[in-house]
C-alpha positions in Angstrom: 42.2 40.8 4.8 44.2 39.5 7.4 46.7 35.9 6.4 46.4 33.6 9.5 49.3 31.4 10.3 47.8 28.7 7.6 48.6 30.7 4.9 51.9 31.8 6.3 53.3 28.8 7.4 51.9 27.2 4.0 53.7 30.0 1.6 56.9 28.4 4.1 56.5 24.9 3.5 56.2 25.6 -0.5 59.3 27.9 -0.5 61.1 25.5 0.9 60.1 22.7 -1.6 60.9 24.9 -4.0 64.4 25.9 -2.7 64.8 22.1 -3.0 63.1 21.1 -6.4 64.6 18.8 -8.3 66.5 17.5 -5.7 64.3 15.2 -4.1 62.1 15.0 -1.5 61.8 17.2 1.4 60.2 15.9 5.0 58.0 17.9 6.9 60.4 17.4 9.9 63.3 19.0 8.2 61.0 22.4 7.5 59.6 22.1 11.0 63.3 22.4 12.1 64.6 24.4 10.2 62.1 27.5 10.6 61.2 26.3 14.3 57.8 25.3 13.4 55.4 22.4 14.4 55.7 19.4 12.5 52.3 18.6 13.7 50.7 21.3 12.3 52.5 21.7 8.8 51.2 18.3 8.5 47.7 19.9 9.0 48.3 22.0 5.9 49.9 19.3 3.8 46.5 17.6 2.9 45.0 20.4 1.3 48.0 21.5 -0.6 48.3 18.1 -2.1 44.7 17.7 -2.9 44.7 20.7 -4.4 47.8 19.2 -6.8 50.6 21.7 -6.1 52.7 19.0 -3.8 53.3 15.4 -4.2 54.0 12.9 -1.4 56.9 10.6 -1.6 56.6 7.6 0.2 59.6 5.6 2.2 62.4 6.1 4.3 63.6 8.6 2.1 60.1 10.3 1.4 58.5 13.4 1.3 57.4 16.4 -0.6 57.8 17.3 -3.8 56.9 20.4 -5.9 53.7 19.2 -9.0 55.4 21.4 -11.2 57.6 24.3 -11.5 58.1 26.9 -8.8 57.5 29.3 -11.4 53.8 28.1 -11.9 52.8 28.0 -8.7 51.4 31.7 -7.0 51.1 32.8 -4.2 47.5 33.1 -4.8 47.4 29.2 -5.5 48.7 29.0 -1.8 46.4 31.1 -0.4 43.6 30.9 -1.4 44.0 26.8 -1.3 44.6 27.2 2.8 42.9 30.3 3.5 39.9 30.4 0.8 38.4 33.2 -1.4 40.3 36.7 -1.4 38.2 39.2 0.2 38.5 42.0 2.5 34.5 42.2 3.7 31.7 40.1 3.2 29.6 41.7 0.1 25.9 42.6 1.2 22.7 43.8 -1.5 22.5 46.2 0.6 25.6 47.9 0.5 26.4 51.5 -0.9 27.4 51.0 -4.8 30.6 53.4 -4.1 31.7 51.4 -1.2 30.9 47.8 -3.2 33.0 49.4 -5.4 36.3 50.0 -3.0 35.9 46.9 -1.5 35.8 45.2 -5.2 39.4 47.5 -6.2 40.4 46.2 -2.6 40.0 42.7 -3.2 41.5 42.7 -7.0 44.7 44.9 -6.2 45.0 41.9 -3.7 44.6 39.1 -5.9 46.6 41.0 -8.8 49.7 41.2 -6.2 49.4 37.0 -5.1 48.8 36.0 -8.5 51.7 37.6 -10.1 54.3 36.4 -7.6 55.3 32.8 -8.1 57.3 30.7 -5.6 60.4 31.8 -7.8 60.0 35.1 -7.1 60.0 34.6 -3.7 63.1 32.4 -3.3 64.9 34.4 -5.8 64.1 37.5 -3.6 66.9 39.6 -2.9 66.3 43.1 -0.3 67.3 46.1 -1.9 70.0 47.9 1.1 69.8 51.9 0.9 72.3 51.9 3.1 74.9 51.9 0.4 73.4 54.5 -1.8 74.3 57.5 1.1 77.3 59.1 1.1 78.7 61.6 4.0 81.3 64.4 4.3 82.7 66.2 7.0 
C-alpha cells in the first residue's frame, strides 16, 4: 500500500491544527506556507476531512480550521482512510490461494493496527531518538 500525497499532505494539515488546538483557528494559507505546500490543493482535502467531522471551519476574517475534538482522538487511520479510502495492500479475489489471502489479510491488519494506534498527539509529541550520543570512543 502506497500513501499518495492526499494522505500525506492531509496527516500535515491535521498536525498542524493540532499543534494549534485550543488556540484558535488555523488558515489553510498559513500551513500552505509554512510547509511550502499548495493552498489550492489542501483546500482540495479540506472538504472531506470536515465532512467526515474531524475539522471545523471558522468563518470570517479571522477564520479557519479547527480540530472536532482532541488530538488524542483523532488516528492516523481516521486520516487516511478518510482521504485515501479502505486499508488494503491488493484487491482480494475468490480465487486467490487461502495461504496468500491469508498474508495479504496479516498485511492489511498490521497496517491498520499501526494507524489506528497513533493519534495526532503522538505525532506532534514525537521526539527522534539520536544514537549518536550513546557511542563512546578511545584512542
Amino acid at each position: 500500500m502506497k500513501i499518495s500525497t492526499k494522505g500525506r499532505y492531509g496527516l500535515t494539515i491535521m498536525m498542524e491544527l493540532a499543534l494549534k488546538f485550543g488556540e484558535g483557528p488555523t488558515s489553510l494559507k498559513s500551513i500552505a506556507e509554512k510547509n511550502g505546500l499548495s493552498e489550492h490543493y489542501l483546500e482540495q482535502l479540506i472538504a472531506p476531512l470536515r465532512n467526515a467531522g474531524l475539522v471545523k471551519s471558522i468563518r470570517g476574517a479571522y477564520g479557519g480550521y479547527i480540530l472536532s475534538r482532541e488530538a488524542g482522538t483523532i488516528t492516523a487511520g481516521d486520516i487516511i482512510r478518510v482521504l485515501e479510502g479502505p486499508i488494503s495492500p491488493v484487491d482480494f479475489t475468490e480465487e486467490d490461494d487461502p495461504a496468500k489471502r491469508d498474508l495479504w489479510l496479516r498485511i492489511r491488519d498490521s497496517i491498520a493496527d499501526v494507524l489506528d494506534s497513533t493519534t495526532l498527539s503522538d505525532l506532534i509529541n514525537f521526539k527522534e531518538e539520536s544514537h549518536a550520543d550513546n557511542y563512546m570512543f578511545y584512542i
